[in-house]
NUVEX-788991 format. One line per 4 residues: number of its first residue (from 1); their letters; for each residue x, y, z of N, C-alpha, C. Coordinates in steps of 0.05 Angstrom, whole numbers, padded with zeros to 5 digits. Example, Ala and Ser with C-alpha at 12.3 -4.5 7.8 and 13.67 -1.06 7.14 Angstrom:
% residues 2
1> as> 00264:-00114:00156:00246:-00090:00156:00264:-00066:00156 ~ 00257:-00045:00142:00273:-00021:00143:00258:00001:00157
//
This chain:
% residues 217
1> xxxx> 02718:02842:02310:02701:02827:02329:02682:02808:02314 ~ 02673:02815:02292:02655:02798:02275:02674:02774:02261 ~ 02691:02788:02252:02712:02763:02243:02716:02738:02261 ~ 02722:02748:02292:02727:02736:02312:02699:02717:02326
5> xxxx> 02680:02721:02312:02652:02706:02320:02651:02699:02299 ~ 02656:02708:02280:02649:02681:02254:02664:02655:02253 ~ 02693:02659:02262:02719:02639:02264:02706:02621:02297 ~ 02703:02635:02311:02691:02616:02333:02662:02595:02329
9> xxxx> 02650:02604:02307:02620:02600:02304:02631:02573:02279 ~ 02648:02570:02264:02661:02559:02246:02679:02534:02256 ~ 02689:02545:02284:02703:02517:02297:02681:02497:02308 ~ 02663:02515:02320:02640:02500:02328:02626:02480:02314
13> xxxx> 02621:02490:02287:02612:02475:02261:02632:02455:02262 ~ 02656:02456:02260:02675:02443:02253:02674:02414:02273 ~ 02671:02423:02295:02673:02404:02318:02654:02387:02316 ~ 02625:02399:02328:02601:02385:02330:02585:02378:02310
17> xxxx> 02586:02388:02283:02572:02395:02264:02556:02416:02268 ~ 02536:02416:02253:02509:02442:02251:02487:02430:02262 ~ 02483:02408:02281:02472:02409:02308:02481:02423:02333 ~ 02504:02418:02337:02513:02439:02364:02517:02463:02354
21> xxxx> 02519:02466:02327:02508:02504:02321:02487:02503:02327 ~ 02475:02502:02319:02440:02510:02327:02432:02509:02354 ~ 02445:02488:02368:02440:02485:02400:02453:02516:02416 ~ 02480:02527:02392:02501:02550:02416:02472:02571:02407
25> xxxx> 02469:02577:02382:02444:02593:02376:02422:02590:02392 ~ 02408:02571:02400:02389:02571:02415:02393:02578:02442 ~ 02414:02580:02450:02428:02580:02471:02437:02617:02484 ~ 02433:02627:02463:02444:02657:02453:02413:02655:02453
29> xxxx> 02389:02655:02447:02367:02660:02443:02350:02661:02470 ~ 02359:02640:02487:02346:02639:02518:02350:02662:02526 ~ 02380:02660:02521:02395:02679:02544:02375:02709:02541 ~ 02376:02709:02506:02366:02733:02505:02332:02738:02520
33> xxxx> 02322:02717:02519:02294:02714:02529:02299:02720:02553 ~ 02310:02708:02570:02315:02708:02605:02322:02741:02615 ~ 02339:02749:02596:02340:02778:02603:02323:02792:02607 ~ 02308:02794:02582:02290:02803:02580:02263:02805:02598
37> xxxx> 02259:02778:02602:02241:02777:02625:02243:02785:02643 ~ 02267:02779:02668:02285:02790:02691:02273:02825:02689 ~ 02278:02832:02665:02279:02866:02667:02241:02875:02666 ~ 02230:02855:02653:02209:02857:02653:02192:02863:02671
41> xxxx> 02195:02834:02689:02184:02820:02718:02197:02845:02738 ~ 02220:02858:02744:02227:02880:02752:02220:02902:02750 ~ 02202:02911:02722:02210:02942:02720:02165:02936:02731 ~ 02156:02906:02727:02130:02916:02728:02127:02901:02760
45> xxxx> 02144:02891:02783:02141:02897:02812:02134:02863:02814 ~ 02138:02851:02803:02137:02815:02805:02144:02808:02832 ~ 02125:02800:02848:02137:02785:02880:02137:02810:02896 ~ 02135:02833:02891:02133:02860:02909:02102:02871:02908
49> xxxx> 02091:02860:02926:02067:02866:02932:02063:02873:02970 ~ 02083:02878:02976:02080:02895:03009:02056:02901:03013 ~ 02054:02934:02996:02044:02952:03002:02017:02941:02985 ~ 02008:02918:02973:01978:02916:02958:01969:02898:02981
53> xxxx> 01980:02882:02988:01983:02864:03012:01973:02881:03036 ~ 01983:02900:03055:01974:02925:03062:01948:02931:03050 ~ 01949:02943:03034:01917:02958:03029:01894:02937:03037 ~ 01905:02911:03020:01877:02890:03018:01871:02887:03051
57> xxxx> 01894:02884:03068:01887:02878:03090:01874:02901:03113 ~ 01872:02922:03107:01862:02951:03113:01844:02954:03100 ~ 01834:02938:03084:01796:02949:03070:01793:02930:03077 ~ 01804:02898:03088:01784:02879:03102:01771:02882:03122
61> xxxx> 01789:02887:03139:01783:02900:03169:01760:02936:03164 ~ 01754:02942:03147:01749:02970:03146:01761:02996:03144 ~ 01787:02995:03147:01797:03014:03143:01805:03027:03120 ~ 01789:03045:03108:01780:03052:03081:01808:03070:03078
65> xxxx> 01809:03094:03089:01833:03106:03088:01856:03097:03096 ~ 01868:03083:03103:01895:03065:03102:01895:03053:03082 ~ 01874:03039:03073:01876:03019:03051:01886:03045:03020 ~ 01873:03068:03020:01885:03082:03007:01907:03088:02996
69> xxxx> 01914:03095:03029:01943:03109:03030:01964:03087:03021 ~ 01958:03066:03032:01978:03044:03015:01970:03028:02991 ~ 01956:03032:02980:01941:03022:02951:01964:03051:02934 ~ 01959:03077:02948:01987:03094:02927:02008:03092:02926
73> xxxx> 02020:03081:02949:02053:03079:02946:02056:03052:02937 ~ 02036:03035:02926:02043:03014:02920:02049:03006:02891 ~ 02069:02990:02885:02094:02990:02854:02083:02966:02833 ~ 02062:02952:02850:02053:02928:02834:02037:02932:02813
77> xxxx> 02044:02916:02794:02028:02913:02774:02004:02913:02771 ~ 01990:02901:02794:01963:02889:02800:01958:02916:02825 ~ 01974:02937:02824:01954:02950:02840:01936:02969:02833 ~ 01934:02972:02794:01906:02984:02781:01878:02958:02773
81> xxxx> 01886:02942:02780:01865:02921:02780:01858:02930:02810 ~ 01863:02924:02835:01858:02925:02856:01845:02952:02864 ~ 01855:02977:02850:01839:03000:02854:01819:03007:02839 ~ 01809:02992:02814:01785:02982:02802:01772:02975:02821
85> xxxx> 01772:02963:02842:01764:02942:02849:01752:02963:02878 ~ 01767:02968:02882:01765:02992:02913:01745:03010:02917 ~ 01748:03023:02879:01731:03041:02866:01704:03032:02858 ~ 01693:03006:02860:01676:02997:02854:01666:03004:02812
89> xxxx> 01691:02999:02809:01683:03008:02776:01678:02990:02755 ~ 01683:02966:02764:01677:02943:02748:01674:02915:02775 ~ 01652:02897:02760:01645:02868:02778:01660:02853:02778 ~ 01661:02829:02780:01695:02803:02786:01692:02799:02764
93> xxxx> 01672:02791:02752:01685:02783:02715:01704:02804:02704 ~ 01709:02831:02705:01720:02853:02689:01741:02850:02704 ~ 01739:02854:02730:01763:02852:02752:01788:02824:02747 ~ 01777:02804:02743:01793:02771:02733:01805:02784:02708
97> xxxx> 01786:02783:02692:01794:02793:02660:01817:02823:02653 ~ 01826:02838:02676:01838:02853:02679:01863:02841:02686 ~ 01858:02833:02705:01889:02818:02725:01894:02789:02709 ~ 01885:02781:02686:01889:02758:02659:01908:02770:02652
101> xxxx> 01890:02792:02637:01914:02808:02615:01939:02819:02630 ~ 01947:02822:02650:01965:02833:02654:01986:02810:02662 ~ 01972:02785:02669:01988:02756:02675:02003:02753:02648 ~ 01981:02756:02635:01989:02743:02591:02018:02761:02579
105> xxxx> 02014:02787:02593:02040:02803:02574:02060:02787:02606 ~ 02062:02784:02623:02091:02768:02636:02090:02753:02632 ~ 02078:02736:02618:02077:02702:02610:02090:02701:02582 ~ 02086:02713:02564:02096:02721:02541:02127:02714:02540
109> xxxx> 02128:02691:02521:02160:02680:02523:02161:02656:02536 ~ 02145:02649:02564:02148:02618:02565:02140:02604:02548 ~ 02118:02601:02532:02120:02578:02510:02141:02575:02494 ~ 02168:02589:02489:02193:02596:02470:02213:02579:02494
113> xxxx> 02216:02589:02519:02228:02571:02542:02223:02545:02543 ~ 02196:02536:02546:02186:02511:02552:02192:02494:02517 ~ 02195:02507:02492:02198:02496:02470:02227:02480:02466 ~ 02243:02504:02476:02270:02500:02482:02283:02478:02503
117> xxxx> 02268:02475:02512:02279:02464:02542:02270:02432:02533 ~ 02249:02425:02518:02234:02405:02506:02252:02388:02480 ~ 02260:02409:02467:02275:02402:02432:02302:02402:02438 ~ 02315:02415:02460:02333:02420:02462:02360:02380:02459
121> xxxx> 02345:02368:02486:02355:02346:02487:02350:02324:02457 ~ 02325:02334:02447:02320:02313:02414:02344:02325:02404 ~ 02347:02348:02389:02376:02358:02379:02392:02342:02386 ~ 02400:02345:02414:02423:02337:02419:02435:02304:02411
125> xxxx> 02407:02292:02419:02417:02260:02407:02412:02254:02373 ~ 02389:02275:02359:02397:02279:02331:02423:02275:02322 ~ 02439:02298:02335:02471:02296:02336:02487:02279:02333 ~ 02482:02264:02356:02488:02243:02368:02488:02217:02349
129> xxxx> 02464:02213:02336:02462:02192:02323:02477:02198:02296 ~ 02467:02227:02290:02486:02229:02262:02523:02220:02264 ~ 02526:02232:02280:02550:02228:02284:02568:02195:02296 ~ 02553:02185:02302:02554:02161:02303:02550:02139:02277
133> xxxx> 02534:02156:02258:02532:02139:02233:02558:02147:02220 ~ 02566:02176:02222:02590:02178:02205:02625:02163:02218 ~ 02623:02159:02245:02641:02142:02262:02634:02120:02242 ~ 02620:02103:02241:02627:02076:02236:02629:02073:02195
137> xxxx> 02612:02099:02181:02625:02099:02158:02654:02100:02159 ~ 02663:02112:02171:02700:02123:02178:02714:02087:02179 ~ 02696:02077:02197:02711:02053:02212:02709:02042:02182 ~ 02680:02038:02171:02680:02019:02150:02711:02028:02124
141> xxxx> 02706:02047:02125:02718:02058:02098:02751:02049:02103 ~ 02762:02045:02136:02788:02040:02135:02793:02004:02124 ~ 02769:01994:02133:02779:01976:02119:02787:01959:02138 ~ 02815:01934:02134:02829:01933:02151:02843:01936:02165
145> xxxx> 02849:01958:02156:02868:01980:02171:02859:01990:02198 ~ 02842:01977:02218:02833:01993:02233:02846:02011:02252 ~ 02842:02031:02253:02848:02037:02269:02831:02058:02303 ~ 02826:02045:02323:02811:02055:02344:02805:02082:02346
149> xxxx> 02827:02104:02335:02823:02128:02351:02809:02144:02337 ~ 02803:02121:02308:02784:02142:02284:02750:02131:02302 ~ 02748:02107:02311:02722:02098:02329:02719:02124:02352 ~ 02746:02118:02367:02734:02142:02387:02731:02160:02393
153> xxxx> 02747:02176:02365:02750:02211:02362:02716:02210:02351 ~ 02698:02198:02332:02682:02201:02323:02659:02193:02346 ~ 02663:02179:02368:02636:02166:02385:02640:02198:02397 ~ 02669:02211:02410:02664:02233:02430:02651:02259:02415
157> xxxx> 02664:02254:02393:02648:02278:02386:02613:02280:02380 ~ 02613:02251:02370:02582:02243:02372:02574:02253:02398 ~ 02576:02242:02412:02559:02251:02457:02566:02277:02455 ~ 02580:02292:02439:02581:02316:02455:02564:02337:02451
161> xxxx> 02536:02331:02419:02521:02347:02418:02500:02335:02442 ~ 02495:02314:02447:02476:02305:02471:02490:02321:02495 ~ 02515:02333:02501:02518:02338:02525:02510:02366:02519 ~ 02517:02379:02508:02513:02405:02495:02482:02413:02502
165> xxxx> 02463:02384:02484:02431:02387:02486:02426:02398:02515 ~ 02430:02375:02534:02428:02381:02556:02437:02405:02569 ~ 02454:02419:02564:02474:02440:02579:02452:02455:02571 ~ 02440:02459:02550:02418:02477:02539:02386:02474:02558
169> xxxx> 02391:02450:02558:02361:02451:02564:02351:02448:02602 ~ 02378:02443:02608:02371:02436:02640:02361:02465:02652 ~ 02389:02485:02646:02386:02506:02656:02354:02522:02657 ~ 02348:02518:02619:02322:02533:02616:02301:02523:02624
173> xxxx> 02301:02495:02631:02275:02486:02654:02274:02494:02671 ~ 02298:02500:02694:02297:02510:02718:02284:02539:02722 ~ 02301:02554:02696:02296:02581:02701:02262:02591:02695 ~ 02241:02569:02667:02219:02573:02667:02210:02566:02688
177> xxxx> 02211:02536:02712:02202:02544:02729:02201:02557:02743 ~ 02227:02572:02751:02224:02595:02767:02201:02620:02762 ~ 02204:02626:02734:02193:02636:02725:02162:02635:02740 ~ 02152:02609:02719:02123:02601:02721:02106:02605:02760
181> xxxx> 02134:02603:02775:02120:02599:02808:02121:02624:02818 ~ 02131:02643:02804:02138:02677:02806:02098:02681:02795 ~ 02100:02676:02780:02067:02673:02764:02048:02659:02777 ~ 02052:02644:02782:02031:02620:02799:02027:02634:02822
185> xxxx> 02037:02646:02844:02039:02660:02861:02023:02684:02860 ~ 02033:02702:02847:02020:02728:02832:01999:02721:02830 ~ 01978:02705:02813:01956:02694:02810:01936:02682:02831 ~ 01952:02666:02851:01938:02668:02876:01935:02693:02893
189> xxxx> 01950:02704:02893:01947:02730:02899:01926:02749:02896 ~ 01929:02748:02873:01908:02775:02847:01885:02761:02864 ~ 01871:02734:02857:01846:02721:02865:01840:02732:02887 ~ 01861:02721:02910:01852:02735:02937:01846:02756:02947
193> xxxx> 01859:02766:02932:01859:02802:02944:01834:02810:02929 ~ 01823:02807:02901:01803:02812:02895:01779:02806:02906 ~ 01779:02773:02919:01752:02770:02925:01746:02781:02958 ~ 01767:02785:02972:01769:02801:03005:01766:02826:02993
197> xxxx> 01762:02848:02979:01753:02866:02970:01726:02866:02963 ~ 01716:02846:02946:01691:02855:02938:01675:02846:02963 ~ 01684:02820:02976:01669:02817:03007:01686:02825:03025 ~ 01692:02837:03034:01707:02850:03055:01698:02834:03074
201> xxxx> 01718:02824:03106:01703:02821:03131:01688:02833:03141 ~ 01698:02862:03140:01685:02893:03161:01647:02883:03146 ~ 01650:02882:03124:01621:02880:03110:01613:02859:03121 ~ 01616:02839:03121:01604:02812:03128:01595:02812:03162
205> xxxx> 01612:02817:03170:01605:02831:03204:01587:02847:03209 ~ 01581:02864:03199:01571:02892:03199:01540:02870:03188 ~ 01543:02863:03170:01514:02848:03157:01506:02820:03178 ~ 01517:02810:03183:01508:02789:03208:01501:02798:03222
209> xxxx> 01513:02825:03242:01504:02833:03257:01477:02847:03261 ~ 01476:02868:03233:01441:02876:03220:01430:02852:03231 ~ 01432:02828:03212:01413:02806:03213:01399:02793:03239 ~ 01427:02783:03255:01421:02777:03285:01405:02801:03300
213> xxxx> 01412:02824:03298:01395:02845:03312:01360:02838:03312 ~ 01351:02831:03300:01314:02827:03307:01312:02805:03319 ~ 01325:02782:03305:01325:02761:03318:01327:02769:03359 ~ 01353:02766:03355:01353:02785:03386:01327:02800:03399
217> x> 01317:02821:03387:01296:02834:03397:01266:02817:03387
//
């Protein structure tokens, strides 16, 4: 099997040069990133916030024990920030700075995505141009002898590390964004739910109402 990836890894060289190696490598490197994350963003409840969703909205209204009962069955990441928060054990600065750090370890790896997705297309016309300088040494060196198919075996193979670049890099834009709006999301989230906790409606009601009471009398 190693024999059999070294001889494939060797045609490749052969074909594109050691630009479109490095592009199949970088390419083997996403992949490995993307997995990783997928299992990540999964095992720590990314976009499954039901049941925190639930609680927040059961301690707005007042309902202290509901907001409980679903603050425990809940799988999110952000639902020990949020029960900090319930518990009255730390203020919004500790509370933000909690629900940061836990953004930073699932963020971990887009700057490697976004690097890739950026260098990916320069490679590719690197390639591109190299291989185009060696097309027309070819052409020069025949001489008069020309002959076309040494021009156009050398231009296709030239475009094909630019197509390659791209094959590399379209995908991994898409998928960081996806990524990044999985995050962007989450983050609006965390904010909200934090700050309808520390002011609750039931509170703000309950306190207007105090207030207007003398007035009244």
């Amino acid at each position: 099997m190693i024999a059999a990836l070294r001889d494939s890894l060797l045609r490749i060289a052969d074909l594109g040069g050691p630009v479109v190696l490095l592009l199949v490598l970088l390419s083997v490197l996403v992949l490995a990133v993307v997995l990783y994350k997928l299992w990540q963003f999964a095992l720590a409840g990314v976009g499954r916030h039901a049941a925190l969703r639930a609680a927040v909205a059961a301690w707005d209204r007042g309902d202290r024990a509901a907001a409980h009962r679903h603050l425990d069955r809940a799988q999110s990441y952000l639902a020990p920030v949020i029960a900090m928060a319930v518990a009255g054990r730390a203020d919004a600065a500790r509370l933000e700075a909690e629900a940061e750090a836990r953004f930073a370890t699932l963020e971990r790896g887009f700057r490697l995505l976004d690097s890739v997705a950026q260098i990916a297309p320069l490679l590719g016309l690197f390639g591109t141009v190299l291989g185009m300088i060696s097309a027309f040494q070819a052409l020069q060196e025949a001489g008069a002898q020309v002959d076309p198919s040494i021009l156009a075996g050398g231009i296709w193979v030239a475009l094909l590390t630019t197509a390659v670049g791209l094959a590399v890099a379209m995908p991994t834009s898409v998928i960081l964004s996806w990524f990044e709006s999985k995050m962007d999301a989450d983050r609006v989230l965390a904010q909200t739910a934090l700050r309808t906790i520390l002011a609750p409606e039931g509170r703000q009601a309950a306190t207007t109402a105090a207030a207007a009471g003398p007035l009244h009398a």
